[in-house]
PLY file of the C-alpha trace (Angstrom):
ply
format ascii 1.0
element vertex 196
property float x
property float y
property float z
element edge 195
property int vertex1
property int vertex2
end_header
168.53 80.66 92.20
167.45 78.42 94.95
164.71 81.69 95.91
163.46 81.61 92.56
162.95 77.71 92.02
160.71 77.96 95.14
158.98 80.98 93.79
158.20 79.10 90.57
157.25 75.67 91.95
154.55 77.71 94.58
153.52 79.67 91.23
153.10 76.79 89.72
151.20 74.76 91.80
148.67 77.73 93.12
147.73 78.71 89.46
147.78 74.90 88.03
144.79 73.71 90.42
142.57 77.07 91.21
139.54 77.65 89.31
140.23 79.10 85.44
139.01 78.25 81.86
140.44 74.63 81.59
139.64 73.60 84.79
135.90 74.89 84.60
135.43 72.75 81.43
137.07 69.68 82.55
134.53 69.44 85.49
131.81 70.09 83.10
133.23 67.36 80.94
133.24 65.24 83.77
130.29 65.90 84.86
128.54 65.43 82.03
130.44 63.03 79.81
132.62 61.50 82.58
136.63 60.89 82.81
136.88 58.76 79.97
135.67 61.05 77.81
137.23 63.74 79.53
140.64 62.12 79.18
141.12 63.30 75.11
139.94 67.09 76.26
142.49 66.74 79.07
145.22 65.79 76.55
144.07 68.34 74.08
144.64 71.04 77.20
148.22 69.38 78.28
149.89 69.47 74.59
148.13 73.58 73.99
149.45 74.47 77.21
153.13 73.03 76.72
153.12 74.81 73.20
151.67 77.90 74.85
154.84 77.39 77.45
157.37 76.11 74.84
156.37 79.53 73.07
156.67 81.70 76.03
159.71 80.64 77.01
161.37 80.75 74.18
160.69 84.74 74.18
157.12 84.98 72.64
156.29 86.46 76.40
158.26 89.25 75.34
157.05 89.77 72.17
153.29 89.70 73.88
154.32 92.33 76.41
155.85 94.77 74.23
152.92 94.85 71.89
149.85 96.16 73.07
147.60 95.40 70.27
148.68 91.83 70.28
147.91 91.19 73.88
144.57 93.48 72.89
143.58 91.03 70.31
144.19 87.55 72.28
142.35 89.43 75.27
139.18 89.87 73.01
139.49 87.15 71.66
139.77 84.98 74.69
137.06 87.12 76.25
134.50 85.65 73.52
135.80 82.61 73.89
135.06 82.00 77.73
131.77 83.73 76.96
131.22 80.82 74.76
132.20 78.10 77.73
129.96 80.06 80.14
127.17 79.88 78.00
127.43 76.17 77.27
128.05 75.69 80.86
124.61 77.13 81.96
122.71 74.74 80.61
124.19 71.99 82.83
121.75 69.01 83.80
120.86 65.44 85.05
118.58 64.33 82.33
119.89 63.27 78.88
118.87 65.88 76.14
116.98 64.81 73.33
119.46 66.59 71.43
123.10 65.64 72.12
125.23 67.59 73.85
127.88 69.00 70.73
131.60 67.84 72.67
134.58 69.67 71.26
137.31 68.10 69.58
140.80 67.43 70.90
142.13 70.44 68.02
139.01 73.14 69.36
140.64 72.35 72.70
143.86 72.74 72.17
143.77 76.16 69.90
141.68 77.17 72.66
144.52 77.46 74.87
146.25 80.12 72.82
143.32 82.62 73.05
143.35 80.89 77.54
144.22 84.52 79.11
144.63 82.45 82.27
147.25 80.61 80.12
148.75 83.17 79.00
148.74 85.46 81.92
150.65 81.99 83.72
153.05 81.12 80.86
154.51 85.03 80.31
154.87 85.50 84.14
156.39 82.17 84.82
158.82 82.44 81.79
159.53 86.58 82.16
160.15 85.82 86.37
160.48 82.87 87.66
161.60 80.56 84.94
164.82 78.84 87.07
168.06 79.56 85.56
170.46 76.90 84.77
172.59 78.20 82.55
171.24 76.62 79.70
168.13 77.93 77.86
166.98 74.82 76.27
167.13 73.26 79.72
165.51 76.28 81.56
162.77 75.37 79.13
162.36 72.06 79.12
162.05 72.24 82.83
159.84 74.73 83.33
157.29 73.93 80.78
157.76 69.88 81.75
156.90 70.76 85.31
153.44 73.01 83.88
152.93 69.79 82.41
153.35 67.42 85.31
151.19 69.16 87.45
148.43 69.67 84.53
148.14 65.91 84.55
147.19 66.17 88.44
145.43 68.51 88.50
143.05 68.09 85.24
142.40 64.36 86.38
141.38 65.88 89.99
138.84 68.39 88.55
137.80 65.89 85.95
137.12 63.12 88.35
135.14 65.96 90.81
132.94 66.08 87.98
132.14 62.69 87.71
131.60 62.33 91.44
129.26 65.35 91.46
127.33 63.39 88.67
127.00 60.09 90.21
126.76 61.76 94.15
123.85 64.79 93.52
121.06 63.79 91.40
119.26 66.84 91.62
118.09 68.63 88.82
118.06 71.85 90.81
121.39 71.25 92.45
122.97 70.55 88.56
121.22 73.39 87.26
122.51 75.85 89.91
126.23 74.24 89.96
125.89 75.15 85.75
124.61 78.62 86.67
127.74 79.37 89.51
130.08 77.97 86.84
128.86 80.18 84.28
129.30 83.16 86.46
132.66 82.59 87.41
133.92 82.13 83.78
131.57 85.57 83.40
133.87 87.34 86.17
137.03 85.75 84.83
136.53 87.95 81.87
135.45 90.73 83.80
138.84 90.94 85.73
140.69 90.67 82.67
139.30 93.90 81.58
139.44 95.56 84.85
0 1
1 2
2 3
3 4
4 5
5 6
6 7
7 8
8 9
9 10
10 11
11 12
12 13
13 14
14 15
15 16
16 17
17 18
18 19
19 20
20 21
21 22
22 23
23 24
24 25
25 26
26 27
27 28
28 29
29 30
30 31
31 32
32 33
33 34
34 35
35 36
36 37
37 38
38 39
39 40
40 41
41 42
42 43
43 44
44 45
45 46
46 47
47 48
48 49
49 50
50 51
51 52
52 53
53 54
54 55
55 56
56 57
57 58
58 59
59 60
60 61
61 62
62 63
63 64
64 65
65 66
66 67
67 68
68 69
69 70
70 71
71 72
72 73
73 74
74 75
75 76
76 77
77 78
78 79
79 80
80 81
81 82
82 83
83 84
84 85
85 86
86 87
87 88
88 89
89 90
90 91
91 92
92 93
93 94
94 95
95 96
96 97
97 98
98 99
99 100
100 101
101 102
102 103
103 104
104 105
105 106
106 107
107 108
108 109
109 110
110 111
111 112
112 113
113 114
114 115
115 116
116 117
117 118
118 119
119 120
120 121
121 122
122 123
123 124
124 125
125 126
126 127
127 128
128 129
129 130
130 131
131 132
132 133
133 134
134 135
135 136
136 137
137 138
138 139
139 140
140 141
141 142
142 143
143 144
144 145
145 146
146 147
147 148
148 149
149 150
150 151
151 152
152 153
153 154
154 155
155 156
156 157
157 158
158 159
159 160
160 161
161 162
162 163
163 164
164 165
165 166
166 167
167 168
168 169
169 170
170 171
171 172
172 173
173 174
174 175
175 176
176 177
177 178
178 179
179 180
180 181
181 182
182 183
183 184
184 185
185 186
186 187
187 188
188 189
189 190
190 191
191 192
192 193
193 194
194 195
């Protein structure tokens, strides 16, 4: 038991603050729109996620891994879907556009974590593994999705507050466009290794 707590909690905290969908778009939110603004994508994120985890470990992981055409469907799905992101994330910049920048909405945001394969791929393995066993499946629950949670407050104000300080700290229009362009291509190979 003890083994397995540890296994989750390092789980946990490597795939909660390295680079993935939600991440990637709170530092462009920050970046662009700052951590106020950020703040209602960030909650949007935090309640998807704990549904996506509620779900999972509640047995909808096993459900997702026995049927092929379901997980075949959220992965295309998901695919177009950080296509999207990468797209608007290219066109990052210093100056203000003469057209606003469209923001999603707190509900775009938090449907968008059920088509999140990094989601996903974290909620079934947590809650098919390394979900701590305590005897009590509403507990086991509670606790693992709580501590998702926890951690998605830290780390989602840390990557939206990087954006802000890149904002403020590198005024170039080169240096913006290139950190849009190196964003973009990581959400590109994101989807790449999910169909490799």
């Amino acid at each position: 038991m003890e083994q397995t707590l540890w296994a989750f909690i390092l789980f946990a905290c490597i795939t909660s603050f390295t680079p993935g969908p939600n991440n990637y778009l709170l530092l462009y939110y920050g970046k662009t729109f700052g951590v106020r603004s950020g703040v209602k994508i960030l909650a949007g994120i935090l309640l998807g996620f704990w549904t996506l985890l509620l779900l999972a470990g509640y047995g909808m992981a096993e459900l997702i891994a026995a049927n092929e055409t379901l997980g075949w469907i959220i992965k295309v799905i998901g695919s177009i879907w950080l296509l999207y992101l990468a797209w608007m994330m290219s066109g990052m910049s210093v100056k203000q556009e003469a057209t606003p920048v469209k923001r999603l909405t707190f509900y775009q945001v938090y449907m968008m974590q059920f088509l999140n394969p990094k989601g996903w791929l974290m909620a079934v393995t947590a809650a098919g593994t390394l979900m701590p066993d305590w005897g009590n499946t509403h507990t086991n629950v509670l606790f693992f999705s709580s501590f998702f949670i926890l951690l998605g407050v830290f780390s989602g104000s840390l990557w939206l507050s990087m954006g802000e300080l890149i904002a403020k700290k590198m005024r170039s229009e080169r240096v913006h466009k290139w950190m849009g362009y190196v964003l973009s291509g990581l959400m590109v190979l994101s989807v790449g290794m999910l169909w490799s």
